[in-house]
PyMOL Python script that loads the backbone (N, CA, C, O; Angstrom):
from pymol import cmd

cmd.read_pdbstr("""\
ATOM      1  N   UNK A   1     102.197  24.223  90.952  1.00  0.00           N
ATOM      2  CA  UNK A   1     102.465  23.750  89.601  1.00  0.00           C
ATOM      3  C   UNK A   1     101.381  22.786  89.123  1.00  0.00           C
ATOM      4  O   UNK A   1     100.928  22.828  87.980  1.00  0.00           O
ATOM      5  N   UNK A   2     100.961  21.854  90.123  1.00  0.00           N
ATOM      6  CA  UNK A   2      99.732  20.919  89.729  1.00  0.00           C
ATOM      7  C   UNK A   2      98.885  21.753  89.334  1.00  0.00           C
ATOM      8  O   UNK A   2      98.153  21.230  88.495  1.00  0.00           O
ATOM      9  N   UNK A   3      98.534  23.209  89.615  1.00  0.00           N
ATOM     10  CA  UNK A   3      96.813  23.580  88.997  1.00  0.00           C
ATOM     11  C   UNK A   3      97.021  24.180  87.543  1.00  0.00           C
ATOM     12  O   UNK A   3      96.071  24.629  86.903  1.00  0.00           O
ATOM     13  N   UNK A   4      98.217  24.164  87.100  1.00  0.00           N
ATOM     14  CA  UNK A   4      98.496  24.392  85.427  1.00  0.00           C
ATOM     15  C   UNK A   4      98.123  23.219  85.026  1.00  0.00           C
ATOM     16  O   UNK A   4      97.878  23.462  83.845  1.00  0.00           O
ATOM     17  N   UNK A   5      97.868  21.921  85.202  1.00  0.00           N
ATOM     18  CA  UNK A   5      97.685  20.545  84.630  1.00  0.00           C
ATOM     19  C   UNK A   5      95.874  20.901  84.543  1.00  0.00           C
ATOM     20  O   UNK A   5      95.305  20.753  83.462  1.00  0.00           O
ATOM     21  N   UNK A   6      95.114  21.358  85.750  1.00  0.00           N
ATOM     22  CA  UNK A   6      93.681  22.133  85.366  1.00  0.00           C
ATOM     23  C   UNK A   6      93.447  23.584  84.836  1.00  0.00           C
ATOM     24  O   UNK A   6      92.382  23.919  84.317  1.00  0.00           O
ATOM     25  N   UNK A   7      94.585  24.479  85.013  1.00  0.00           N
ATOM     26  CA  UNK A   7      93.873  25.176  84.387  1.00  0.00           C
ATOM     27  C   UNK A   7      94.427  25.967  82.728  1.00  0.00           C
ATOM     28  O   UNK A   7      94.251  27.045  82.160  1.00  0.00           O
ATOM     29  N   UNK A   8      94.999  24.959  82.515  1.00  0.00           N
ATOM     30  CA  UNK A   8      95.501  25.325  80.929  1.00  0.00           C
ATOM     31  C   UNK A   8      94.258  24.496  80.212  1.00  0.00           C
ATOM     32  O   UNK A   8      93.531  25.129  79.447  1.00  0.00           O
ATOM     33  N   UNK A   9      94.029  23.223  80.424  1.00  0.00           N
ATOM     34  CA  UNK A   9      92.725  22.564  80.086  1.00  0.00           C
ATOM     35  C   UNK A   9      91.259  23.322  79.773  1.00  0.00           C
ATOM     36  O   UNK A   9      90.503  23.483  78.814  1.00  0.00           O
ATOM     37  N   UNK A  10      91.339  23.685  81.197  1.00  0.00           N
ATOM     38  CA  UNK A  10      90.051  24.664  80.928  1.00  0.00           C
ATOM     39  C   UNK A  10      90.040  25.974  80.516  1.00  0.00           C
ATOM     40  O   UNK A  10      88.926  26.493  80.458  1.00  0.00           O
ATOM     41  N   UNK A  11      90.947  26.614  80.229  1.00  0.00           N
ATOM     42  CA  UNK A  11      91.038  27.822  79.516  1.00  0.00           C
ATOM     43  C   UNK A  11      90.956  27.442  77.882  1.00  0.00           C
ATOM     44  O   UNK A  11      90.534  28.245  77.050  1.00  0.00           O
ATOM     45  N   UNK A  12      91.338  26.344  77.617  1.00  0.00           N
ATOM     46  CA  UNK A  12      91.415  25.809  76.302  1.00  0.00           C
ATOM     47  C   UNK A  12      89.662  25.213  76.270  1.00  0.00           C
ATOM     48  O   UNK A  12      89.079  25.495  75.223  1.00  0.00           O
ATOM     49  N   UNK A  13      89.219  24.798  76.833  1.00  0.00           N
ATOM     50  CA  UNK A  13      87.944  24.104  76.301  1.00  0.00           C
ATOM     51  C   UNK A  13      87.097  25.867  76.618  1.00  0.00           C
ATOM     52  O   UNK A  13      86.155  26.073  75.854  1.00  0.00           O
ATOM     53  N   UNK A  14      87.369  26.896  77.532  1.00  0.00           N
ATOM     54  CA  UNK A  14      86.844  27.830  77.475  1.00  0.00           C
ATOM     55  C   UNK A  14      86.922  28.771  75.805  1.00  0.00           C
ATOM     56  O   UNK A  14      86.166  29.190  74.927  1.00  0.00           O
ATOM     57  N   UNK A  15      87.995  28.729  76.062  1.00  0.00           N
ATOM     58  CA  UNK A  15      88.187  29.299  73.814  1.00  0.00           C
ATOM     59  C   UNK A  15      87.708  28.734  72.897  1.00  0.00           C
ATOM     60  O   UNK A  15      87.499  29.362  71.860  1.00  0.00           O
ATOM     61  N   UNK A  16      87.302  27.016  73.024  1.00  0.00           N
ATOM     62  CA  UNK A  16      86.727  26.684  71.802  1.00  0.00           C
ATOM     63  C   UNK A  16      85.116  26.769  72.196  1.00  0.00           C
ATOM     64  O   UNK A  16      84.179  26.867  71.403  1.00  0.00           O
ATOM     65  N   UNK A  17      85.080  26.727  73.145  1.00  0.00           N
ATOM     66  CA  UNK A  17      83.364  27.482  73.410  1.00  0.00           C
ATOM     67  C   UNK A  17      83.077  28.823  72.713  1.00  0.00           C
ATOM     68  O   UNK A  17      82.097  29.071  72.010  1.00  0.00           O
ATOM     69  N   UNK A  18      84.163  29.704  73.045  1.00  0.00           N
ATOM     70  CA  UNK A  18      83.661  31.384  72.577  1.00  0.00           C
ATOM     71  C   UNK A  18      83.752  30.902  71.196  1.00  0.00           C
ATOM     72  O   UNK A  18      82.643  30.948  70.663  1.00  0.00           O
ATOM     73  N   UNK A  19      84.744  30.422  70.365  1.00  0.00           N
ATOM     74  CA  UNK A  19      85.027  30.334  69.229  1.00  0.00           C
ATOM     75  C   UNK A  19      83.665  29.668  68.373  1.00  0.00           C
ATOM     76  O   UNK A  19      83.248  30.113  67.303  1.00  0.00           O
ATOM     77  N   UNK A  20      83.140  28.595  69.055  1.00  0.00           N
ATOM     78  CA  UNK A  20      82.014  27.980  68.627  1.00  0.00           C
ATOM     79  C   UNK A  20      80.809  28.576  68.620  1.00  0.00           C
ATOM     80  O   UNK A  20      80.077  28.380  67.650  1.00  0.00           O
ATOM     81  N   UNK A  21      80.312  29.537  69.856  1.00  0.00           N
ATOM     82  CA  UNK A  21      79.396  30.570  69.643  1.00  0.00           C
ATOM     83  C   UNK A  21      79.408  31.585  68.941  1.00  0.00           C
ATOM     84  O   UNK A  21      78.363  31.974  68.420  1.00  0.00           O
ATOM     85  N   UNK A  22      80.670  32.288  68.755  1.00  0.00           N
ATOM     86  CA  UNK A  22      81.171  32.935  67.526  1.00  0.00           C
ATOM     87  C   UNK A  22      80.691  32.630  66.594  1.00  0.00           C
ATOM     88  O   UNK A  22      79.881  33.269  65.922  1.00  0.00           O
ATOM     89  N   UNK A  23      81.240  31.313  66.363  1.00  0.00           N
ATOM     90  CA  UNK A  23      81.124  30.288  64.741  1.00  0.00           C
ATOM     91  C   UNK A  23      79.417  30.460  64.561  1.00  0.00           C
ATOM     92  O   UNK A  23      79.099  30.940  63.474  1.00  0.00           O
ATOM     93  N   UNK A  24      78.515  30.195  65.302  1.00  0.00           N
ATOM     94  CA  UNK A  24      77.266  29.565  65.667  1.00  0.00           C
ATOM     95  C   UNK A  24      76.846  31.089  65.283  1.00  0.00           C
ATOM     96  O   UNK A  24      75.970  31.141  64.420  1.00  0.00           O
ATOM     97  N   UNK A  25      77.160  31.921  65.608  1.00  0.00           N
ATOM     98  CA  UNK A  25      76.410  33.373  65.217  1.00  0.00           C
ATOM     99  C   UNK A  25      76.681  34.197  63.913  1.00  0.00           C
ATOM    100  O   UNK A  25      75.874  34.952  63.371  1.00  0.00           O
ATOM    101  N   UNK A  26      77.881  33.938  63.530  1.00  0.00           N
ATOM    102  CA  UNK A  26      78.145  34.479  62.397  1.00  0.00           C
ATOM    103  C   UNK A  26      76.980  33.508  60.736  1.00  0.00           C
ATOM    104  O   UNK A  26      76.401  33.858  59.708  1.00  0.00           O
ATOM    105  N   UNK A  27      77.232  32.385  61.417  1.00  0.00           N
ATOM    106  CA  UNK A  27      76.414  31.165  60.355  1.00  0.00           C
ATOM    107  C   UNK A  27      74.692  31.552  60.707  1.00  0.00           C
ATOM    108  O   UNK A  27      74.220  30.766  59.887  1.00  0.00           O
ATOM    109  N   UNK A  28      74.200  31.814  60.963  1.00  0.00           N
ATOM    110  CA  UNK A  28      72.926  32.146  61.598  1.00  0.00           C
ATOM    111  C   UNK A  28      72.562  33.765  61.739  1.00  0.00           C
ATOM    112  O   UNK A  28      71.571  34.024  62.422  1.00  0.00           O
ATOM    113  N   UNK A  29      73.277  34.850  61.155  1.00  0.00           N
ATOM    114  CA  UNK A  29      73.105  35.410  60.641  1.00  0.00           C
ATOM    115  C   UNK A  29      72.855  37.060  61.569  1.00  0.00           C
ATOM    116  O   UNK A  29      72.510  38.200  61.261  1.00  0.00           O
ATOM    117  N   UNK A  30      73.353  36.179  63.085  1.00  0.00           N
ATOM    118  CA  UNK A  30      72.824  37.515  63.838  1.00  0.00           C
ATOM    119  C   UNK A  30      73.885  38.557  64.077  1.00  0.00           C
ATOM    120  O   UNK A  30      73.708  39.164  65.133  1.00  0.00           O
ATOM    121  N   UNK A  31      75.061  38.973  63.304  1.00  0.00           N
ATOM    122  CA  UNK A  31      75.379  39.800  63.040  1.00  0.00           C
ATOM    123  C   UNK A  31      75.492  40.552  61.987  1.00  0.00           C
ATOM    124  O   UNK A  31      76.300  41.472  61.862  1.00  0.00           O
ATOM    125  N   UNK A  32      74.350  40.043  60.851  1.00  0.00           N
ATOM    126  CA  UNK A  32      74.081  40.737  59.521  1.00  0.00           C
ATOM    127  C   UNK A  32      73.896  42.219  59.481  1.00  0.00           C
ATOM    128  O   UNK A  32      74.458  43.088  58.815  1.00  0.00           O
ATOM    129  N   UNK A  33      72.873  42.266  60.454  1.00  0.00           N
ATOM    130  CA  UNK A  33      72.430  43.802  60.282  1.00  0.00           C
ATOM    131  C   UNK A  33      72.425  44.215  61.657  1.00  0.00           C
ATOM    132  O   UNK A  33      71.486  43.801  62.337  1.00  0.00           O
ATOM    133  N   UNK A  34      73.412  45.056  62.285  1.00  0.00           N
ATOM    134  CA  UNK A  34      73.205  45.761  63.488  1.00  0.00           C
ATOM    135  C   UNK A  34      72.433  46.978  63.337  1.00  0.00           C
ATOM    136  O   UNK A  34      71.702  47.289  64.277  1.00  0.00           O
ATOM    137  N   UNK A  35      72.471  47.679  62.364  1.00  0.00           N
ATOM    138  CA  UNK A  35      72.209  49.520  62.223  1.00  0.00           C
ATOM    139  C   UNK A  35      70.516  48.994  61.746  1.00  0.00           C
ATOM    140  O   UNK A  35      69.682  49.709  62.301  1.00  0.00           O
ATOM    141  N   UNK A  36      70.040  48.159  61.055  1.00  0.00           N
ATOM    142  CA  UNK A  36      68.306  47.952  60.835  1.00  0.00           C
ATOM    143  C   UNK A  36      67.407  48.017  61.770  1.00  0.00           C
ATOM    144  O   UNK A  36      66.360  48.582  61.452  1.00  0.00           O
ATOM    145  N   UNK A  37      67.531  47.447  63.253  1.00  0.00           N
ATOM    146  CA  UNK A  37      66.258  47.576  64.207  1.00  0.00           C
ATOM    147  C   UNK A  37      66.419  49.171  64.846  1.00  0.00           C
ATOM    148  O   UNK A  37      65.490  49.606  65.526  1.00  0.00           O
ATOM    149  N   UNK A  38      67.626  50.012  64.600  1.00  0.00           N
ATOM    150  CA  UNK A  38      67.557  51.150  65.007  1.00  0.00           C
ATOM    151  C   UNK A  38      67.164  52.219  64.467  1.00  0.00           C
ATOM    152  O   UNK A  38      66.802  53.226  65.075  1.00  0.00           O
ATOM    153  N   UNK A  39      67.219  52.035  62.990  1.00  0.00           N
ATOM    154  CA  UNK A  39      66.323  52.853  62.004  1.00  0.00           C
ATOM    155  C   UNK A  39      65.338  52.588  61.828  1.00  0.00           C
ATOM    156  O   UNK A  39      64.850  53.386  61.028  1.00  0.00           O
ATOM    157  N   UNK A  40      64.461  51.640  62.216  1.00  0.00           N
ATOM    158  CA  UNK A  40      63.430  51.121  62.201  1.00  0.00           C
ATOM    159  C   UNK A  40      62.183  51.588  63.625  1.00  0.00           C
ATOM    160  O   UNK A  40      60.953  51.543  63.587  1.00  0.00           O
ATOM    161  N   UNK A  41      62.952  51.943  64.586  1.00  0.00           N
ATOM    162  CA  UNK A  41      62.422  52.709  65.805  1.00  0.00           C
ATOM    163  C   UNK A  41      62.564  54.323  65.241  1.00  0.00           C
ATOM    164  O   UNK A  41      61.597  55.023  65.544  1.00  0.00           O
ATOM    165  N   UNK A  42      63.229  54.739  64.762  1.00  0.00           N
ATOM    166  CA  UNK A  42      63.706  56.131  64.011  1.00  0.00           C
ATOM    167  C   UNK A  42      62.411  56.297  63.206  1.00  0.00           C
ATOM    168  O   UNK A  42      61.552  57.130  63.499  1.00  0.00           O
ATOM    169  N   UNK A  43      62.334  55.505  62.239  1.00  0.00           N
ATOM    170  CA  UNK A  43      61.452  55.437  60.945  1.00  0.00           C
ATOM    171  C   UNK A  43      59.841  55.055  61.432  1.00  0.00           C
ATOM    172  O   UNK A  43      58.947  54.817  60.619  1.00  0.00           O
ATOM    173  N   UNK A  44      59.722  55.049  62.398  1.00  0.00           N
ATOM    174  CA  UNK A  44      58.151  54.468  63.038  1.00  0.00           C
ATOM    175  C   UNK A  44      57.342  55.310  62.729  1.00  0.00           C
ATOM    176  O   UNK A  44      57.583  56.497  62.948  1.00  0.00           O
ATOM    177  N   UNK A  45      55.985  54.834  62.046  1.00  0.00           N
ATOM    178  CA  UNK A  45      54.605  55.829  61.462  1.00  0.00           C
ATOM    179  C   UNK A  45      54.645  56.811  62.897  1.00  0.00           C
ATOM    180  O   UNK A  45      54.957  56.388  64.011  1.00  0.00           O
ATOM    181  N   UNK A  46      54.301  58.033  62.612  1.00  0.00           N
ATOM    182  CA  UNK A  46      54.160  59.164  63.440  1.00  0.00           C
ATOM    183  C   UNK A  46      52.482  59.431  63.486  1.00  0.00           C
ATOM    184  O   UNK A  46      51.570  59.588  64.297  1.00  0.00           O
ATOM    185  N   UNK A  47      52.749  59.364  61.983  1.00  0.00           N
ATOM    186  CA  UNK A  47      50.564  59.522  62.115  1.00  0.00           C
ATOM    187  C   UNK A  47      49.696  58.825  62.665  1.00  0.00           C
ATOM    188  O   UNK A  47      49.640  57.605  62.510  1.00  0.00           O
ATOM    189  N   UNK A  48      48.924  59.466  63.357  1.00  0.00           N
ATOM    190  CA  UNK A  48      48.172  58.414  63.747  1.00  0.00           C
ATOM    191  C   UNK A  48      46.348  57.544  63.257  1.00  0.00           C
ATOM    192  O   UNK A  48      45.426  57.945  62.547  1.00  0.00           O
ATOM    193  N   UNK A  49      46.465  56.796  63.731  1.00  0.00           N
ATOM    194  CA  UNK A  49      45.728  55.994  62.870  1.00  0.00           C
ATOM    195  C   UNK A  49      43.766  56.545  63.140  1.00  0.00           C
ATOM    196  O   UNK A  49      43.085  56.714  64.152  1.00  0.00           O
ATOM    197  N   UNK A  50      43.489  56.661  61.674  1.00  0.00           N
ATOM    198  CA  UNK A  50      42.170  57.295  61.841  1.00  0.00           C
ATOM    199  C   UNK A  50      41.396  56.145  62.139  1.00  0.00           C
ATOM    200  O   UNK A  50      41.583  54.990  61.757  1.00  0.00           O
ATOM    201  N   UNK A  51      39.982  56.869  63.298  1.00  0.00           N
ATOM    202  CA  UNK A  51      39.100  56.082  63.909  1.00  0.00           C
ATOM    203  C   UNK A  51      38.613  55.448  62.763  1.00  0.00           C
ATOM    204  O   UNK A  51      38.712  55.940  61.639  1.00  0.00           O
ATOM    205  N   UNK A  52      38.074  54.340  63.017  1.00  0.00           N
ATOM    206  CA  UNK A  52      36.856  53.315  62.045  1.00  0.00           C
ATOM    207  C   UNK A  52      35.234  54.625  62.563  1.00  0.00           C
ATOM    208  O   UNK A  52      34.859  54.952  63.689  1.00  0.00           O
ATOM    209  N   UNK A  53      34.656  55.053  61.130  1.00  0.00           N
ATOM    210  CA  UNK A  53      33.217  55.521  61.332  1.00  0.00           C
ATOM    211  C   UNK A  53      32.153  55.046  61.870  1.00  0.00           C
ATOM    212  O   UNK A  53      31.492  54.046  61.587  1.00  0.00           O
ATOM    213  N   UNK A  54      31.974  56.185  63.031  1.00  0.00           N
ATOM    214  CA  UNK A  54      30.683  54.975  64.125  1.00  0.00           C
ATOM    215  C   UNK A  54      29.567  55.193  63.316  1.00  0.00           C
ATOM    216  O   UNK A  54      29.482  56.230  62.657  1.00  0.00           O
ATOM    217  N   UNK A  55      28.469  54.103  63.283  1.00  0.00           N
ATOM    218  CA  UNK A  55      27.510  53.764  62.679  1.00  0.00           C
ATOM    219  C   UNK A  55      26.501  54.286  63.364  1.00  0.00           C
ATOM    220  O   UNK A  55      26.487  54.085  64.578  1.00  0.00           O
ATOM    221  N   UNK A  56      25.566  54.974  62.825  1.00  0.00           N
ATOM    222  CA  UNK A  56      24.611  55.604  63.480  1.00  0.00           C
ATOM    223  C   UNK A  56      23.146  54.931  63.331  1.00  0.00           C
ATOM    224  O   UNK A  56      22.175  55.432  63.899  1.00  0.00           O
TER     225      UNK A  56
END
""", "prot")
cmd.dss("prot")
cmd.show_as("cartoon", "prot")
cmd.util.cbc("prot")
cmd.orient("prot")
């Protein structure tokens, strides 16, 4: 019965951690765009890039 006196405590300071990194990511923006860096590997120039003219 004594380790409910530790571990209700720390399950509680464990939730306001997730909750705060949560908080901390949603404000900062890194779940704005999931689907952009993957169309962006999709969408990559295919052509390739013409040589610079050697100087004779």
């Amino acid at each position: 019965m004594e380790i409910l006196y530790l571990l209700i405590p720390l399950s509680v300071v464990l939730v306001l951690l997730i909750a705060g990194l949560f908080w901390w990511t949603i404000q900062n923006g890194q779940l704005d765009d999931l689907e952009g860096p993957a169309h962006r590997i999709i969408m990559d120039d295919d052509k390739p890039q013409s040589e610079p003219e050697k100087e004779k």
